[in-house]
C-alpha positions as CSV (number, residue, x, y, z in Angstrom):
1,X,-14.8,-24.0,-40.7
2,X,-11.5,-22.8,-39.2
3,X,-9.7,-20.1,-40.9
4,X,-5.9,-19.8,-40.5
5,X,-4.2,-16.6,-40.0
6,X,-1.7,-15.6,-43.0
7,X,1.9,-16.2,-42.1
8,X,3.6,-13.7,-39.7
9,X,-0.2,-12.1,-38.8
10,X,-0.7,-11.7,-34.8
11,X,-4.3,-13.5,-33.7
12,X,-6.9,-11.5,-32.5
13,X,-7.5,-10.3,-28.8
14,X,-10.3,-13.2,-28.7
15,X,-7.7,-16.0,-30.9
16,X,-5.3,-15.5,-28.0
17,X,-5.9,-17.4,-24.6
18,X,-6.5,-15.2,-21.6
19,X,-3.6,-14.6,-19.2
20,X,-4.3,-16.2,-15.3
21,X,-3.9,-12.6,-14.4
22,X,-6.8,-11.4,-16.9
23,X,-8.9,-14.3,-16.1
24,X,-8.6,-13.0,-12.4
25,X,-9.4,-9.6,-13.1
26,X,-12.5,-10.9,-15.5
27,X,-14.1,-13.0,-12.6
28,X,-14.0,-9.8,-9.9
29,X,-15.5,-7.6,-12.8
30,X,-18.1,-9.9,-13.1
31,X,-18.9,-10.3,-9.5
32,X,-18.7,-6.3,-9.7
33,X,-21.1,-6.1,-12.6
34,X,-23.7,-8.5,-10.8
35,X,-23.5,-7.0,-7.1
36,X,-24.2,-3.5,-9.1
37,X,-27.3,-4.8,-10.9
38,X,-28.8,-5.8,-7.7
39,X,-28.8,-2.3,-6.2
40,X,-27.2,-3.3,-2.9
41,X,-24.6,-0.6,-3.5
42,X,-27.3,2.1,-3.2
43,X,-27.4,4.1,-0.2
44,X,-29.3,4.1,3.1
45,X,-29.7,7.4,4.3
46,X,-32.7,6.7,6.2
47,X,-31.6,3.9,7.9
48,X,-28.2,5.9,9.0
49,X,-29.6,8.6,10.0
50,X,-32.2,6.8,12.3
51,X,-28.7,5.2,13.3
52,X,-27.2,8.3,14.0
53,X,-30.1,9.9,16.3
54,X,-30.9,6.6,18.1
55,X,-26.9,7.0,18.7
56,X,-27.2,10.4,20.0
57,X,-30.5,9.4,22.7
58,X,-28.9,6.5,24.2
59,X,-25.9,8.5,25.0
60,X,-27.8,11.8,26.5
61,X,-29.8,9.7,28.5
62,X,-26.8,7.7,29.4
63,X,-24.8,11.2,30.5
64,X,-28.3,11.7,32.4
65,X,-28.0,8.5,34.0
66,X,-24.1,9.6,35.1
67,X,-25.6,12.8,36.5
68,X,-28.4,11.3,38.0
69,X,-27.0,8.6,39.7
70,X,-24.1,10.4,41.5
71,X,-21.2,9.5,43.0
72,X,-22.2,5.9,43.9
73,X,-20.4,2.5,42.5
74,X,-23.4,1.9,40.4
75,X,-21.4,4.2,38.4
76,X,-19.4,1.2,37.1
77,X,-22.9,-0.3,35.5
78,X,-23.1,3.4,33.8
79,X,-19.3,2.9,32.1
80,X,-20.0,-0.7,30.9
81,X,-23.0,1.0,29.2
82,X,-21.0,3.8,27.3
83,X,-18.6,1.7,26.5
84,X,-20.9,-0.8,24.2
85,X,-22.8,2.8,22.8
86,X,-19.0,4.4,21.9
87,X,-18.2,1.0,20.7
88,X,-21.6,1.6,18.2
89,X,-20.6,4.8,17.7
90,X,-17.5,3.7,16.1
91,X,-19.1,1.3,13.8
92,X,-21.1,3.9,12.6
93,X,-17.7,6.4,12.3
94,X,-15.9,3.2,10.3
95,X,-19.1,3.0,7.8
96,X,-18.8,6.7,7.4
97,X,-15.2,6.2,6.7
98,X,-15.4,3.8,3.7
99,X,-17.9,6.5,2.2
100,X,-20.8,4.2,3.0
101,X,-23.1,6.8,4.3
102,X,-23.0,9.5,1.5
103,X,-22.5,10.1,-2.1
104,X,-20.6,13.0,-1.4
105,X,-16.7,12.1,0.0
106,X,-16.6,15.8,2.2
107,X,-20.3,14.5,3.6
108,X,-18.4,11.7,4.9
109,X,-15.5,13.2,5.8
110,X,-17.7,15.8,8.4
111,X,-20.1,12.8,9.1
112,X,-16.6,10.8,10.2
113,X,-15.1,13.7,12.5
114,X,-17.9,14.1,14.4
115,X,-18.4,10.8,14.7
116,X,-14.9,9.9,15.7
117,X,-14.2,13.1,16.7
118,X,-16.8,15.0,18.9
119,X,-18.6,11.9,19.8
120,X,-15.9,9.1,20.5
121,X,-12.6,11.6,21.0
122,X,-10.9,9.2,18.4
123,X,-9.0,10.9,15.5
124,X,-10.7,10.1,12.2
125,X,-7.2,11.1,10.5
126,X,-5.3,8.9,12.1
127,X,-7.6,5.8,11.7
128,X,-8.3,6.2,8.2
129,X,-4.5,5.9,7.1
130,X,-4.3,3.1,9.1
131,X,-6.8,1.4,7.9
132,X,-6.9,1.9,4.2
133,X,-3.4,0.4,4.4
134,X,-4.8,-2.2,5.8
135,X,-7.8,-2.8,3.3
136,X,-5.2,-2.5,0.3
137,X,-3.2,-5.2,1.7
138,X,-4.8,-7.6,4.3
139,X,-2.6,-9.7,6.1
140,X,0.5,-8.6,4.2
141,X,3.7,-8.7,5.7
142,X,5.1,-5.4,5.4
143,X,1.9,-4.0,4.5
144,X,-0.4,-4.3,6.8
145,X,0.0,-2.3,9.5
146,X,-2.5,-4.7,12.1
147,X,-0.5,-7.2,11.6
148,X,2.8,-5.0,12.8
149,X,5.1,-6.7,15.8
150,X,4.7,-4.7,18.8
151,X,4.1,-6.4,22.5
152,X,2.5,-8.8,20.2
153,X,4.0,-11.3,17.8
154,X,1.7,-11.5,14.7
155,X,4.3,-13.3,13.0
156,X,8.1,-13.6,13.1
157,X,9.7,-12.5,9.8
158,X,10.5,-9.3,11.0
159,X,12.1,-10.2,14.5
160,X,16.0,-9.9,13.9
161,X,16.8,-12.2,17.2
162,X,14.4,-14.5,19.7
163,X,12.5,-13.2,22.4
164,X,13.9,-14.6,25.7
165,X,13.7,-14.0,29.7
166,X,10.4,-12.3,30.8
167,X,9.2,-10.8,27.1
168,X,9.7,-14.2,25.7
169,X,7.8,-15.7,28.5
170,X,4.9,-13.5,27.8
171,X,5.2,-13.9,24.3
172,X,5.3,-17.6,24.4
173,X,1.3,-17.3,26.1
174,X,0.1,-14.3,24.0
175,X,-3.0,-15.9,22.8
176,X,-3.9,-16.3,26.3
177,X,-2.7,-12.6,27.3
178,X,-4.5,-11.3,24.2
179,X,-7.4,-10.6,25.3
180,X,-6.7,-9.4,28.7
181,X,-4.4,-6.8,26.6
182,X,-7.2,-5.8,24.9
183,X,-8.1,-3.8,28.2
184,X,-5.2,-1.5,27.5
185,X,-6.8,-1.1,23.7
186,X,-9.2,2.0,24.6
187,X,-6.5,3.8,26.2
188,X,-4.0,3.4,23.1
189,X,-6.7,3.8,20.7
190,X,-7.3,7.4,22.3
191,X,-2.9,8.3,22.6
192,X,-2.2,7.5,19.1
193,X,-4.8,9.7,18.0
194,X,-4.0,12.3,20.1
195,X,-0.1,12.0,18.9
196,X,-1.3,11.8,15.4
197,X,-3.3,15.2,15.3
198,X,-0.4,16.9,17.5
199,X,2.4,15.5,15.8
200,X,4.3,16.6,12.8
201,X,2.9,14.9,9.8
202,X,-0.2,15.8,7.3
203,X,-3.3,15.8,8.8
204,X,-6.1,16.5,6.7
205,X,-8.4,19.3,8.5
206,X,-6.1,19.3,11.5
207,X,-7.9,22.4,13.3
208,X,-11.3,20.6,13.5
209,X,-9.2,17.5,14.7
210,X,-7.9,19.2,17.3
211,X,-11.0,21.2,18.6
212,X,-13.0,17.7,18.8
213,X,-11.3,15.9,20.4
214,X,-9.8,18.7,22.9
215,X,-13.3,19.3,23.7
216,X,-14.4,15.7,24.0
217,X,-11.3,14.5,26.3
218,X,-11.3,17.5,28.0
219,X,-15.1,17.9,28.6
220,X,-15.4,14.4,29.7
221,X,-12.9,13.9,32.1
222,X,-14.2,17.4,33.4
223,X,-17.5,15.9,33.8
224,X,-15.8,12.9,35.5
225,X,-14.1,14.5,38.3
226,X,-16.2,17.4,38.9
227,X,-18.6,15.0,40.1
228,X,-17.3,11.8,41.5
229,X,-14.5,11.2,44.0
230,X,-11.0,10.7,42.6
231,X,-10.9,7.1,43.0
232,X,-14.5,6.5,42.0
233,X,-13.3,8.3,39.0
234,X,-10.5,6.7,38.4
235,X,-12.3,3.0,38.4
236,X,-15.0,4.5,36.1
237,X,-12.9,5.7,33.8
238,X,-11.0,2.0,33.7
239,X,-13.9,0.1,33.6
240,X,-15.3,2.1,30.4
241,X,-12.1,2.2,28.5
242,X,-11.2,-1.1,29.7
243,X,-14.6,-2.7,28.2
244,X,-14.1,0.1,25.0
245,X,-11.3,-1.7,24.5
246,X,-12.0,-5.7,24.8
247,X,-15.0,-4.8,22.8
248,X,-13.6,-3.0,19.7
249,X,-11.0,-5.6,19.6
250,X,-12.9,-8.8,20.5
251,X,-14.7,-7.6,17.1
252,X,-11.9,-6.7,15.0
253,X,-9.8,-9.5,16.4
254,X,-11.5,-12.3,14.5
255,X,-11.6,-10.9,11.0
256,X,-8.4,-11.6,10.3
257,X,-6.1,-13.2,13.2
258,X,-4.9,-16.6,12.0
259,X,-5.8,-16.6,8.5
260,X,-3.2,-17.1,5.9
261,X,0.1,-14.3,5.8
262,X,1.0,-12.6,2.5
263,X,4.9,-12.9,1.7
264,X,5.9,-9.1,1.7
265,X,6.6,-10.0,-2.4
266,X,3.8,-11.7,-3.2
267,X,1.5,-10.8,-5.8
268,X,-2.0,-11.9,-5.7
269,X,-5.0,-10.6,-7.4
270,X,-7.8,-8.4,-5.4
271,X,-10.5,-11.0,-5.3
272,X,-8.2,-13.7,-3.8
273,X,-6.1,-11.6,-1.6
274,X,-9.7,-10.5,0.0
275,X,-11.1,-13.4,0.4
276,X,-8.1,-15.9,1.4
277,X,-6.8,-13.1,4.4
278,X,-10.7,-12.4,5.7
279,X,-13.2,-14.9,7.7
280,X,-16.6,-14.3,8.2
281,X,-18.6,-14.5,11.7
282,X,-21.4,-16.5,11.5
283,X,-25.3,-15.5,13.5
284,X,-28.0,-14.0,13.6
285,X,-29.5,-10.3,13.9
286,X,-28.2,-10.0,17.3
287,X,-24.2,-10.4,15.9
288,X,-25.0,-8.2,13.1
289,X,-25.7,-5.4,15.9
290,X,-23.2,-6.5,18.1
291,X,-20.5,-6.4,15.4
292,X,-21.7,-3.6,13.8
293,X,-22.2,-5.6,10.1
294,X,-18.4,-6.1,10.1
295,X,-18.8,-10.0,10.5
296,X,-19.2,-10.3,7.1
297,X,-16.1,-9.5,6.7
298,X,-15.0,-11.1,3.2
299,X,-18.2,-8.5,1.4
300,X,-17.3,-5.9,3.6
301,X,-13.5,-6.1,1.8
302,X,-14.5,-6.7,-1.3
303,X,-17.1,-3.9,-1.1
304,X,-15.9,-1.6,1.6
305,X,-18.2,1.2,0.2
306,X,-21.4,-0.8,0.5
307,X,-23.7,0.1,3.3
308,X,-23.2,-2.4,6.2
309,X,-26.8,-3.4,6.2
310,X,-26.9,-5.0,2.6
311,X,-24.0,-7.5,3.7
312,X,-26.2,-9.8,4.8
313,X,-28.1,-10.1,1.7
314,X,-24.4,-9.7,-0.4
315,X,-23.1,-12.7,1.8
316,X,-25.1,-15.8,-0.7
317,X,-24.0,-14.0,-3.8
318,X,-20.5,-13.6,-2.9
319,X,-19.9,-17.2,-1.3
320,X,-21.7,-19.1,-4.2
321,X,-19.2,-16.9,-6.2
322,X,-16.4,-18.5,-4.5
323,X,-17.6,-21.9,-4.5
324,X,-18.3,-22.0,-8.5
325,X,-14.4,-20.4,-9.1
326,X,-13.1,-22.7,-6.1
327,X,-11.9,-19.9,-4.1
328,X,-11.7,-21.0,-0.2
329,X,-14.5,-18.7,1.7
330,X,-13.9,-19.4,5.7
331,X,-16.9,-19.0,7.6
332,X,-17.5,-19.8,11.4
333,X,-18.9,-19.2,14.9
334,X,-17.9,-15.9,16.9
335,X,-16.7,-18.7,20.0
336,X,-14.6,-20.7,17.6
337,X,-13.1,-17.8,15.4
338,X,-11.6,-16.5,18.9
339,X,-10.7,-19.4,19.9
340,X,-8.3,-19.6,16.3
341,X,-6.9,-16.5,17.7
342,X,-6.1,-17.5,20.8
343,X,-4.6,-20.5,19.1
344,X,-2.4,-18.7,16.3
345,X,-1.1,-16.5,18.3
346,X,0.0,-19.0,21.1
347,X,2.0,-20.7,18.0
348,X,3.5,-17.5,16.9
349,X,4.5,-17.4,20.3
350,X,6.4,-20.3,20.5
351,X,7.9,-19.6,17.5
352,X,9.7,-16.6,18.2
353,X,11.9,-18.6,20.7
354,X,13.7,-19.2,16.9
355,X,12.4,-16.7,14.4
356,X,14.4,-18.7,11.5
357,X,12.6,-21.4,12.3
358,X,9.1,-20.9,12.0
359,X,7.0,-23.7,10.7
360,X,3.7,-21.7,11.7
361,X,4.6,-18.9,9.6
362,X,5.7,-21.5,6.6
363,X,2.8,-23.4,6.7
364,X,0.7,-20.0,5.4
365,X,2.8,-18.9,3.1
């Protein structure tokens, strides 16, 4: 039997059909609710901590090696080594970042400067602005701050006139120059910290910024010099920033390069906005250590407070999730996702020969 409201009487919260918006927010909550039930959001301390130390071996017995060895070109093997181990160390920094590590934020905090800090010579201050803007808005133009135009063209809304002569040329075969550029990474990864700290604006715990990485640059290069020859030096230090470099960004690279733009007005809900601007890196255990958990990159947004080492069992929830609500979940193989890259950005490229005309850039929005 149906009863009818009397005249002028405003239905019930459950007589009136949900809103798209509240029917968005419903089916995150619900993911929410299950992913909490199954206890992958508790934390790992042993297995971060066993993390940590491991960490901390390899790279003594790696400064032993540098000592040991001398000034000889095997020297260049010893660089291509610390720069996979400060490429691990910076996986574990990020976890400890997104408050993976510890229940306690100021554990994470400390956990994160030394981390970045002491151990890598990266600010932690300046990374963690940067990226929680971009976790709030992935792939936004405007937003985002990864996705900014600098010597590369992410996209070309925000170019007021076309690149010509020489930095159009360039621009034009990006995708092929992006990875070669990604040599230069390590080096501008290091500078913008080091102008973040000393610069002007808030820093949280500035001193302790400061004294880290002062005495982690300055110790190092110390090191460096005081006991090879200048030019030995000089191609040690490029070969282990170089590889820093490629490697942090031949990682971060495919996560998000060449998946759908966000209008700078657009308004999407958080499950879909996730989702629709990440893509997952398929393999097995050895990917998962090589890219530091952060190939599952769709859980890892969704739940960037989840220790890295449940993702794998998170991934199966979360994409069976998608496929019952019909939400696209993009998926592929670490080869093919950088060959997407290398692909997008080529057509941004192009594109900014005309940046009014830009079908590339239409075709994702």
């Amino acid at each position: 039997m149906t009863t009818v409201p009397p005249s002028g009487a405003v239905p019930t919260a459950a007589a009136r059909p949900a809103s798209p918006r509240t029917r968005q927010t419903s089916e995150f909550m619900a993911l929410s609710r299950a992913v909490q039930e199954s206890g992958l959001l508790r934390r790992r301390h042993a297995y971060y901590w066993t993390r940590f130390l491991v960490l901390t071996a390899l790279l003594g017995g790696t400064v032993y090696a540098f000592v040991v060895v001398g000034p000889s070109w095997w020297q260049l093997a010893v660089a291509a080594l610390l720069a996979l181990l400060l490429g691990q160390v910076m996986f574990l920094g990020h976890d400890a970042a997104h408050r993976q590590i510890f229940a306690s934020g100021r554990w994470n905090d400390w956990a994160s400067l030394v981390i970045a800090n002491l151990y890598a010579g990266m600010s932690y201050g300046w990374w963690q602005h940067k990226h929680s803007r971009h976790h709030a808005k992935p792939n936004q133009v405007g937003a985002d701050p990864d996705i900014e135009t600098d010597v590369i063209v992410f996209h070309t809304q925000d170019l007021t006139r076309p690149r010509t002569g020489l930095t159009g040329w360039l621009t034009q075969r990006q995708g092929w120059l992006f990875f070669p550029l990604l040599l230069l990474e390590g080096v501008n990864l290091h500078v913008s910290g080091v102008k973040t700290i000393f610069g002007r604006g808030e820093v949280k715990r500035r001193p302790w910024e400061i004294a880290f990485v002062t005495l982690r640059i300055g110790g190092y290069l110390a090191l460096v010099f005081w006991l090879l020859p200048f030019g030995m030096a000089v191609a040690f230090l490029g070969v282990q920033l170089g590889l820093f470099g490629l490697y942090m960004g031949a990682v971060f690279a495919p996560n998000h390069k060449g998946m759908p733009l966000v209008p700078p007005d657009a308004r999407i809900d958080f499950l879909r906005r996730q989702v629709a601007a990440s893509r997952n890196v398929r393999g097995g255990r050895l990917t998962d250590l090589a890219m530091g958990g952060l190939n599952y990159q769709i859980e890892h947004h969704l739940f960037p407070s989840m220790p890295s080492p449940n993702l794998v069992r998170l991934q199966p929830i979360v994409r069976d999730y998608c496929a019952a609500h019909g939400i696209p979940y993009t998926e592929t193989t670490l080869g093919r996702s950088w060959g997407i890259v290398v692909r997008y950005l080529n057509g941004v490229g192009l594109a900014a020969r005309d940046p009014f005309q830009c079908p590339l850039v239409a075709q994702y929005r």
